[in-house]
N, C-alpha and C positions, 0 to 999 in steps of 0.2 A: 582255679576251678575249671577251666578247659578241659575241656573232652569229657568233662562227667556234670550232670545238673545233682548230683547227691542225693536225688527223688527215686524212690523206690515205690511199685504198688504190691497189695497183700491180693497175693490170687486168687480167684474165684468168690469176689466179694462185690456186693452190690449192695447198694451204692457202694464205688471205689472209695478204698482206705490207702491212703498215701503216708510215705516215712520221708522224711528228707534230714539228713545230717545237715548239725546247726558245728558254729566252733564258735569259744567261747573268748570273741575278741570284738570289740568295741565295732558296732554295725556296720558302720562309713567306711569300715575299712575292707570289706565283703561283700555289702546288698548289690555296690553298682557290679559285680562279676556274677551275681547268682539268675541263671537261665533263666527267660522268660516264662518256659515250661514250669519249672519248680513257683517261680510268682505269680503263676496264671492260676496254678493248687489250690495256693495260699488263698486268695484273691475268692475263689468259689466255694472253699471250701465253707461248712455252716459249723462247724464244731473242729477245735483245734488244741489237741492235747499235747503238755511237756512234761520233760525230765521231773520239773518240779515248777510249784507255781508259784513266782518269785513277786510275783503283784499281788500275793496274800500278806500281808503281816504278821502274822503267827506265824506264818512259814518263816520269814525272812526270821524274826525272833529265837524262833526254834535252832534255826541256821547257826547264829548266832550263841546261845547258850551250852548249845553239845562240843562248841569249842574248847570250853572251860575245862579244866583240870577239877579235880573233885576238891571239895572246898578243904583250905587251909594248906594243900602244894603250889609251888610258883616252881617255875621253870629254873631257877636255881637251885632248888632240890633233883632236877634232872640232870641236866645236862653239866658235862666236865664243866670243871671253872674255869680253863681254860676257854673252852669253848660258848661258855656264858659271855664273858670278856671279849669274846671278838664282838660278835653278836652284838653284845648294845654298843660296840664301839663302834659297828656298823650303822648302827641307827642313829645314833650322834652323827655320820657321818651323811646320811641322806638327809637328815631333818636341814643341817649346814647348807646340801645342795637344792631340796626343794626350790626355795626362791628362785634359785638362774633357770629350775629345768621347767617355770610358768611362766604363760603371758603376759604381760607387764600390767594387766587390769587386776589379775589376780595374785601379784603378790604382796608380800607385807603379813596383816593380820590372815589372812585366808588361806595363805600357806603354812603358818603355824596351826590353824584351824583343824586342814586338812588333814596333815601330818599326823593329830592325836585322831581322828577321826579312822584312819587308814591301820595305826600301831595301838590304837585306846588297849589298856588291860594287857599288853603281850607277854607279862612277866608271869599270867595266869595260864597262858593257851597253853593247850597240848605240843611239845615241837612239833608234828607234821603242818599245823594247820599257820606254826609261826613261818615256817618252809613257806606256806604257801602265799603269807603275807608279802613275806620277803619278795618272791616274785612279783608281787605286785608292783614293787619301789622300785620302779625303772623308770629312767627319765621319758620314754615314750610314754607310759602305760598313765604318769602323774600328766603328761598333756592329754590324755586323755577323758581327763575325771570328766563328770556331768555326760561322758556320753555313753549311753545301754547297750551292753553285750547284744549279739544279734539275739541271745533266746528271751531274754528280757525283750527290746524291742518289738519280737515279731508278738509274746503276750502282751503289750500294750498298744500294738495293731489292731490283734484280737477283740479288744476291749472296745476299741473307737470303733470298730466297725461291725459291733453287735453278735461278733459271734461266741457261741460255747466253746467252755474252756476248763482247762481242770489239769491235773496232774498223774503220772504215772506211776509215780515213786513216794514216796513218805521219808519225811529227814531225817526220820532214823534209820532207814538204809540206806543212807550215804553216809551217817554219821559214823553209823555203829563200826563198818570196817576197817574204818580211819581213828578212828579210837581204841579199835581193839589193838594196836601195836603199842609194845612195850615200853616202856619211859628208856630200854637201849637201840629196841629198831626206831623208836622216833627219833633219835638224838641224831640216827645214822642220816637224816633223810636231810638235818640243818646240816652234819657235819658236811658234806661235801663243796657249802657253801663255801668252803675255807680254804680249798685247797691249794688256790691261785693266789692265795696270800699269805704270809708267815705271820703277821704282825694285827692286820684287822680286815675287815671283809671290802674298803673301799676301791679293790678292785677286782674284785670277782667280777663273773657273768654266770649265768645262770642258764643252761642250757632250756630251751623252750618248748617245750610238747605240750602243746595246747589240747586240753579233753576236747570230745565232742559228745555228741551227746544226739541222740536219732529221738524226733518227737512226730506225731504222725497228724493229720490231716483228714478230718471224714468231711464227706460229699453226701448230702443229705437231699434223695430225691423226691421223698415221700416224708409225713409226719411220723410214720411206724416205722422207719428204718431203724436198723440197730444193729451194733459191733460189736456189742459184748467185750466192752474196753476189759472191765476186771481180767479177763483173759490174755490182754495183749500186753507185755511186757518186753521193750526190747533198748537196748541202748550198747552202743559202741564207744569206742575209744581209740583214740589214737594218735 
């Protein structure tokens, strides 16, 4: 994060409206590098809106359910048989490594725990969203369980410190264009899990391009200020 605080303002706006790109990797691993500038926003800001509002429960739910495959398909009616077969022999194979890749408090029961917790239902999901599970099974990303993405985090900063909060986006516009791909461009997006290995996926890698996602920050200097959020729509990627 050198040489950029990732805080942008909306010109000619009073009270200042701030943006600042979030990425979506366990907090501890980013807050101690994000400018002072960008935490001082944060810190005054009275109203603080994201991508999505992930401290809703119906959100989270929602999140959750638009994953599914329309009822009565399972991902072996998609995907090659081949290609099914690596796949869960891949997950046989993380479920195996779990244990070594925890803390010695947490393993045993709570890595089998975690495991159906992380994979529950995969043989329903749509492949992009199994793709993106898969991403998840990485021996860093499992030492990381228990700790909140910086955009989760900074909405339950939000929360403890009293401020308004809300979301930009609705789950079905994130859902819908990740669904709308075809049971052949989905398949494409597991297949290249595979490519590093002939036999099963336990040595792939997984190249990493983390979304980001731009959520903004109002400065409230009077009770009647107003931004006219419905208006502001903006989120990056990259």
């Amino acid at each position: 994060m050198q040489g950029s605080p990732f805080l942008w303002t909306l010109p000619g706006r009073e009270p200042p409206v701030y943006f600042f790109g979030t990425i979506h990797v366990p907090y501890t691993l980013v807050w101690g590098h994000v400018p002072w500038l960008a935490k001082q926003s944060f810190e005054r800001a009275d109203s603080v809106f994201f991508e999505l509002d992930l401290t809703d429960p119906e959100t989270v739910a929602q999140l959750s359910s638009c994953q599914m495959l329309p009822s009565g398909k399972t991902l072996a009616d998609i995907l090659p048989e081949d290609l099914y077969r690596r796949l869960k022999g891949h997950l046989d194979y993380v479920k195996l490594m779990i244990p070594s890749w925890m803390q010695g408090e947490q393993r045993g029961l709570y890595s089998e725990y975690l495991f159906k917790a992380i994979t529950g239902n995969w043989e329903k999901k749509r492949p992009v969203w199994v793709m993106l599970m898969i991403n998840s099974l990485t021996e860093s990303d499992i030492r990381s369980t228990g700790i909140p993405v910086l955009d989760l985090w900074l909405a339950r900063e939000a929360t403890r410190l009293g401020k308004r909060s809300g979301a930009v986006e609705r789950v079905e516009e994130q859902c819908l264009p990740l669904n709308g791909l075809n049971g052949t461009q989905g398949a494409k997006w597991v297949a290249p899990e595979c490519a590093g290995n002939k036999d099963d996926f336990s040595g792939f890698t997984l190249p990493r391009h983390p979304s980001f996602s731009v959520f903004f920050w109002v400065i409230y200097t009077h009770l009647h200020s107003s931004v006219g959020f419905r208006h502001l729509r903006f989120k990056g990627c990259g």
